[in-house]
Every structure is written in structure tokens, then in C-alpha cells.
N, C-alpha and C positions, 0 to 999 in steps of 0.2 A: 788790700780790699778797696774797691771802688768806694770811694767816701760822696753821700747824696747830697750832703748840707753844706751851702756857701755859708762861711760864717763870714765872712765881711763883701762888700761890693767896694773896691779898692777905684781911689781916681791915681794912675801913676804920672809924676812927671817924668819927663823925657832927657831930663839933665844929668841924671849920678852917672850914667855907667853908658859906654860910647863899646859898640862893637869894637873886635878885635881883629886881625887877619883878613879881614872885610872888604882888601879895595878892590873893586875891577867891578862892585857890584852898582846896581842900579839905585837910584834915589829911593825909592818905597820899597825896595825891599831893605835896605839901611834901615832904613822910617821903623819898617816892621821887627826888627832883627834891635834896635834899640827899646822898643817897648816888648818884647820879650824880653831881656836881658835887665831892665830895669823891674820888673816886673818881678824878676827874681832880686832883687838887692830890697823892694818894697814889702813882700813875702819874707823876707828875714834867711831867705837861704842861705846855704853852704856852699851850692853849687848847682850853677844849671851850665851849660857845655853844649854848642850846637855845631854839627860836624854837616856838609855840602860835597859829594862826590866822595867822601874819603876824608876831609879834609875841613882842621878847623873853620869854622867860617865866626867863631864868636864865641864867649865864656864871660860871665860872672862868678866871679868867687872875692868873697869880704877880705882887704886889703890886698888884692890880687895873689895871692895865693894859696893855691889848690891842697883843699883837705884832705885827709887819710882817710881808710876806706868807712864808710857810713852805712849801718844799717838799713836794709832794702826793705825792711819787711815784705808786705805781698806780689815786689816786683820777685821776692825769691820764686814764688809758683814759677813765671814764666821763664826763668833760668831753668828750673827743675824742668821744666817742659823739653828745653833745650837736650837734657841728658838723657832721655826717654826715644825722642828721637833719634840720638846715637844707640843707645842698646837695640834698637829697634833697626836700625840699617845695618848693627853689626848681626841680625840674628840671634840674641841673647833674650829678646823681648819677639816673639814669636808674630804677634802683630797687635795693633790696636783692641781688638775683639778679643785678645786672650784672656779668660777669666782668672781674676785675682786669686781666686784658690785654686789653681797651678803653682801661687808662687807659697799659698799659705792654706795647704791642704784640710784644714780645721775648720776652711768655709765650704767644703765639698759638701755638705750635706743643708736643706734647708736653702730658700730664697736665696741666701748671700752665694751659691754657687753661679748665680746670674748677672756678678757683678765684674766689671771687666775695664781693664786698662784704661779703654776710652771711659768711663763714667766718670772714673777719679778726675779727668783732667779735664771733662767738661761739666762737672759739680749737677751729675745726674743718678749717684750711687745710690740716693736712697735712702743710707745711715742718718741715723738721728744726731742732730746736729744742737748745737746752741751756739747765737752770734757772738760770744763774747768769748776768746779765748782765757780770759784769766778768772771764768768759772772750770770750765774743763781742764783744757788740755794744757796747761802750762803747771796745775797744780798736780797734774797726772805726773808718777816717776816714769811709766813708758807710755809716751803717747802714740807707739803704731800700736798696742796691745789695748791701747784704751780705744782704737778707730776697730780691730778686729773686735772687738768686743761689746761694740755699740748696736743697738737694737737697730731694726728696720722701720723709716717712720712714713716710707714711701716705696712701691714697685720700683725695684731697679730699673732704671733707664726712662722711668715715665715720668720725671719730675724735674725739674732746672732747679737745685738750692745751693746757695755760694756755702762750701761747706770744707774749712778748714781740718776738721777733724779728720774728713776721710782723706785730703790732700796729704798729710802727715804718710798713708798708708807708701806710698810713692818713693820716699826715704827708704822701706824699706826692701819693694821692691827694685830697685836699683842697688841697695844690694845684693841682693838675693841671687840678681843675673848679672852682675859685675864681677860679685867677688869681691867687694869692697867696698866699706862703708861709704855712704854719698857724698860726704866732704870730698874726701882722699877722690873718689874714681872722678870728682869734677878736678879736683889740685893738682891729678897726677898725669890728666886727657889732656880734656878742653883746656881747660887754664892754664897750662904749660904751653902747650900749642901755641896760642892767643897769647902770651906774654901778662898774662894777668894774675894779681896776686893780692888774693882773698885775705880779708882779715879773719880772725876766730867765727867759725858756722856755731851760731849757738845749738845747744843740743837740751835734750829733756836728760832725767838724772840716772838712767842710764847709759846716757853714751850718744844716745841718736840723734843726727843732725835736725832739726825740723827742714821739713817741706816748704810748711805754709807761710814762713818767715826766717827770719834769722842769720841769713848772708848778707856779708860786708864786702862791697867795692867800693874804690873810689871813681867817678864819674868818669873818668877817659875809662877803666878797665867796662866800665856797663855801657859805654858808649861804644864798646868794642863789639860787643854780643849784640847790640843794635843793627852793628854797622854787618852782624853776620846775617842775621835774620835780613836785613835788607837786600844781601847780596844772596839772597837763595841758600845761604849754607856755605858759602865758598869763604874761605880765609887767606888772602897772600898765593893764590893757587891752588890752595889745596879746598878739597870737599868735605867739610868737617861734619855735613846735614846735606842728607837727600834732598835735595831741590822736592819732590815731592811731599816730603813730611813737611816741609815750612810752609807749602802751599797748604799739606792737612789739617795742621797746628792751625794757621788764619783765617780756615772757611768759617763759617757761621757752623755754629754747633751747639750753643744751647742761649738761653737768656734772652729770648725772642730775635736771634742772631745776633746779638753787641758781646755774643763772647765766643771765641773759636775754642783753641787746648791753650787754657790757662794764658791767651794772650788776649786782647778786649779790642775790638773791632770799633773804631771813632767814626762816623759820617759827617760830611762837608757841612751840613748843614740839617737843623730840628727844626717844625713848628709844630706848638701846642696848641690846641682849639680846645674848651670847651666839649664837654663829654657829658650830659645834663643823666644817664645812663648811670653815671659813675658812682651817683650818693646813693641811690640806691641798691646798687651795688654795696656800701658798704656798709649800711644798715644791714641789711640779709646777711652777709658775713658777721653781724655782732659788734660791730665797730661802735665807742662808746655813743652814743649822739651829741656829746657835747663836743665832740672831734669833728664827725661829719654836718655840723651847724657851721662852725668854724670854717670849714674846707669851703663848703656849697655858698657860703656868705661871699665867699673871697674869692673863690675860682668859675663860679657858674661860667661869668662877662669875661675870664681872662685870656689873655693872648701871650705867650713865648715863643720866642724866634731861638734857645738856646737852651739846652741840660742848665745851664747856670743859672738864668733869668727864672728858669721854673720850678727849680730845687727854691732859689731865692724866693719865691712865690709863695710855694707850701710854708714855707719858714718865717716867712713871716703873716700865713693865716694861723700858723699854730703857738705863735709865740716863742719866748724864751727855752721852752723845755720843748722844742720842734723835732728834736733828734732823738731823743727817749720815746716821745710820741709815737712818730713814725717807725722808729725800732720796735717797740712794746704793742701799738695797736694796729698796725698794719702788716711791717714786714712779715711781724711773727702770725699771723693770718695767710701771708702768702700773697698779699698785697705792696706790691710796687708803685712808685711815686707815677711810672706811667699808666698805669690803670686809671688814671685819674682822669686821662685826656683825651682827645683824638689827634693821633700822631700821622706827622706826615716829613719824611726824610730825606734828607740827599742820599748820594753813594757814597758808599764805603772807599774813605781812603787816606788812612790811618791804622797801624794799630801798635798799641802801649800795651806794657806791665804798667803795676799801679798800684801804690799802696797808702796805708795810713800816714799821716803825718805829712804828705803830699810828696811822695817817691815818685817821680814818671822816667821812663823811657820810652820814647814816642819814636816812630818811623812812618815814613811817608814815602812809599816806594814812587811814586812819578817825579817828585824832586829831587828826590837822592837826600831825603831830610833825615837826618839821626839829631833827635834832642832829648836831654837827660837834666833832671832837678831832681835836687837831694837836700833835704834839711835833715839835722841833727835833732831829732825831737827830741824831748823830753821822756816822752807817753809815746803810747799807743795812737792817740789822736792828735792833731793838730794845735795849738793854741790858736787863739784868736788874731786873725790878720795874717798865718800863716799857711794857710792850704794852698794857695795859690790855684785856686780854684779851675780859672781859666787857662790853664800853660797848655793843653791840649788846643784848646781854640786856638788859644794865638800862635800857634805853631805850624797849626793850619792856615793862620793868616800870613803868615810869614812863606811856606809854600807859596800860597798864590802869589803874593810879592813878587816871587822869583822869576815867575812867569811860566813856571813847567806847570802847575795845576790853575785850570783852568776857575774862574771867578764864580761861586754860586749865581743861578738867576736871580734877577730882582723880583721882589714881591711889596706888591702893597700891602699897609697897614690896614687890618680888618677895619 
């Protein structure tokens, strides 16, 4: 899951950690490719891994050697993506529109018969949701039975909500048109294929892998499925993904387009203006007024040039408890951090899996950029000075470095 709150604004020196594999390159992208690479040693990683045409170009990892495999949580969705698109070119998944009770006939009757492939993978199904997995679905013994089984809290297809539960559903149809549990048809395909080898898929307590989390790689094996997704689907020759479905998976598809199938679409560059619209907005919605005093005190006059700078912004008009806030009196409203603003963007030219505790795998098709950060959380969440909030930026800044992606325009300061 996209995480919204920078919990720290980090200053990194440039001294720990020196690129690896590195020479023939240019002075500023060095420059660049050092403060990514520390940036992960100052985040407390495990592993971040930067791969250029195919090929290492740089890695961190704490005393130089590379961890075993490490829980992905929500980069697992965009794997699972991965597998959807093979049943789907092999014919076993009929096509994106095909409705989920095809696979689990007990929705054929009533609204959920209008729920279909593509809503699970673009978080528009509808099912009633709660953000915390460990109210629901992790205390649930089957969690695809507990996502069949979830009321409707929305028109299928007419709603964007990031929504684990029904992601879980996915699990089970992959096996349904596999023929074999989702661990196994990824251990015994793709991951074979790919030379990649999964640690334990955690599972709910019957047996079933989750969707929405729970797969272990270590950073070259996810830097592999990076380096697929960037090459169109092609692996060492072979076509393991229809170059169409990878272009399907990374259109814009729901989350006012920053999310395709279960992969998340990054642009060059944000600015936030000032949105004086906004507070009243969230009065009308019921939003407490001692929030919306807070908000409108502190963001009326403000300006961001970055997702960082303006998550950083809210977080600190709403104080210490910013992230319960925004979780409790907003999201849960239907209210996103950009509602807030008037948005104005570059183009699309990135796009990462991404999870809790600061999981990324980033690709940057004009560069040939495949970059991966992994820490060993603890939790669910990050601790403090661990998110590594910005590895998406800087990875963009490291592209441009290169000289294949071209520099944002300059803008004056409002």
C-alpha cells in the first residue's frame, strides 16, 4: 500500500556507501546514484539494488552482503498482476471483463454478478472494505470467503478504493483457472523460468496464499520481474507477458490515473497550489472542524513542488497523531490528501509496486532504470526514519542524471 506520511525529512551525507559497478558513467549521474544508494544505508535498509540496461549499475546492502528473501508486502499485488496477465494470454482467464462469478458461481445472482477481473486489479469492485488488515482479513481462517462474502459499499466499477480484501479474491482465482494454488502456479511458471526462488508465500489458515501481501524475494529476484515489466514481458528471449497486457497493467486506470493493474504510475514532477474550495469541502463532508481549522490555518498560502513536501505539509498542520487523522477523518470519508489542492503534474514516467514499511520496485522505461528497496520491518508500518520516503524521486533524479530522461521545466517560486 502506498504509504502518504513522511515520518521524517532526512539531510543524507554522501560519504557511507560509493556506487558499485559504476564506471564509464558520468559525473552527476554518480553524484545521483550516490545519494540514492546512501539514502538507503540512512533509511536503515536491507537492500536497495539498481540495475541500467540489464545490468548492475549499484547496490546497497549492510556490510555488503545481500539478504534473503524479505517480505514484499503490497509490492505482492503487482507480482500477482504479473500472474493474471499469463492466465490471461494463455486463455484460462477469458479476458479482463470477465466476471468474477464465472470463477465463483455464488455471485451470479444479485449486484456482485457485475464484478469482473479488471475491478479487483484496479481497486474498483465495490466490496466493503476496512484499511486495516489486522481488523479483518488476517484474523479471517479464509480470507477469499471472507472477500466473497463482503457486502457491497459501492456500484461495481463506479468507485476507486484501495481495497485489500477484495485483492485476496485473485488468489483464488488463479487458482481456479490454473489448476493450482498461487504460490505453486507462480514457483512452478514464472519463477522457474526467471531463476527466482521465493521464500515461504504466507497464507490465511486454510491454506491460501494472500494476494494482497505475503511474498518473499530477495532484491535481485524482484529486480528480475522489474527488469520483465520493463522489457515488455520478454525474459532472455522468451515472452513470458504479452507486450499488450504490460502496456494494459500500466495505463492509467483508476486513482485519478496514479494507479494502472495493481502497478502505480509516478510523474516527473507535482505542484500543489492552494485549493481555498477545499475546506469547505470538508466541512460538508462532516470532517471534524478542529481538523479543518488546522488544515485551512496551515495550507490556505502553501506551495509544494513534491508528494513528499505535501504529505510533509499536512503532517505537520495535523500534528503528531497526522496519520490516524487523515486515516480516521478523511480517507475513511473518501477524502484524499489531494483533494486538498489544485494539482498540476508532469508526465508519466515511472511506475512501481509499493508497500508498507517502504517496499519499492520502480522502473523507468526511457532509462532502462530498474530500482528495488527492501527493509525488514518489524510491523506493518515503517518505524520512524525508515520509509524512505523519497527513493521514488530520487530515482527519477537519477534517470535524468543519466541523460536518457529528459530534465523537468523550471518553475518559479509562487
Amino acid at each position: 500500500m502506498k504509504t502518504w506520511l513522511v515520518l521524517a525529512i532526512l539531510t543524507l551525507p554522501l560519504t557511507a556507501v560509493q556506487p558499485s559497478h559504476a564506471r564509464g558513467i558520468s559525473s552527476a549521474q554518480s553524484k545521483a546514484l550516490a545519494q540514492l544508494l546512501d539514502g538507503g544505508k540512512q533509511s536503515h535498509s536491507n537492500a536497495v539494488l539498481v540495475l541500467q540496461d540489464g545490468h548492475e549499475l549499484g547496490h546497497y546492502y549492510p556490510g555488503d552482503k545481500a539478504p534473503g528473501p524479505i517480505e514484499l508486502m503490497s509490492v505482492t499485488k503487482s507480482v500477482v498482476a504479473l500472474g493474471i496477465g499469463q492466465l490471461l494470454d494463455q486463455g484460462r482467464i477469458k479476458s479482463l471483463d470477465q466476471p468474477v462469478a464465472d470463477f465463483y458461481p455464488e455471485w451470479k445472482q444479485g449486484r456482485k454478478k457485475d464484478i469482473t477481473v479488471r475491478m479487483l486489479l484496479e481497486h474498483t469492485s465495490g466490496l466493503q472494505n476496512f484499511p486495516r488488515t489486522d481488523v479483518e482479513v488476517y484474523p479471517a481462517p479464509d480470507a477469499i470467503q471472507l472477500a466473497l462474502a463482503a457486502e457491497l459499499s459501492s456500484k461495481p466499477g463506479s468507485t476507486a478504493s484501495y481495497n485489500n480484501k477484495a485483492v485476496n479474491l485473485l488468489a483464488g482465482i488463479i487458482e481456479k483457472a490454473s489448476g493450482q494454488p498461487m504460490d505453486v502456479f507462480f514457483r512452478e511458471g514464472m519463477f522457474r523460468t526467471m531463476g527466482i526462488h521465493p521464500g515461504p508465500w504466507d497464507k490465511d489458515k486454510t491454506g491460501h496464499p494472500y494476494a494482497m501481501a505475503g511474498l518473499k524475494l530477495t532484491a535481485a529476484d524482484l529486480a528480475k520481474l522489474g527488469q520483465l515489466v520493463l522489457d515488455h514481458g520478454r525474459w532472455q528471449g522468451r515472452q513470458l507477458l504479452s507486450a499488450s497486457f504490460v502496456d494494459s497493467m500500466l495505463a492509467p486506470a483508476s486513482m485519478e490515473g496514479q494507479c494502472g493493474l495493481l502497478w502505480w504510475r509516478a510523474t516527473q514532477w507535482m505542484h500543489f497550489s492552494p485549493n481555498p474550495t477545499s475546506f469547505a469541502m470538508l466541512r460538508e463532508r462532516g470532517v471534524p472542524e478542529a481538523t479543518v481549522s488546522k488544515l485551512e490555518n496551515t495550507l490556505r498560502n502553501a506551495h509544494f513542488d513534491s508528494v513528499d513536501a505535501m504529505q510533509a505539509g499536512i503532517a505537520k498542520a495535523l500534528g503528531p497523531d497526522a496519520k490516524s487523522i487523515m486515516v480516521d477523518q478523511l480517507i475513511n470519508r473518501g477524502i484524499g490528501p489531494y483533494r486538498l489542492f489544485k494539482v498540476s503534474q508532469g508526465p508519466v514516467v515511472a511506475y512501481d509496486g509499493n508497500g508498507d514499511g517502504g517496499q519499492y520496485v520502480v522502473v523507468v522505461p526511457q532509462a532502462k532504470l530498474v530500482a528495488v528497496r527492501q527493509i525488514d520491518a518489524s510491523g506493518d508500518t515503517e518505524s520512524q526514519g525508515q520509509g524512505y520516503d523519497d527513493f521514488i524521486d530520487r530515482v527519477i533524479v537519477l534517470a535524468e542524471a543519466s541523460g536518457r530522461l529528459a530534465p523537468p521545466p523550471r518553475t518559479d517560486a509562487p
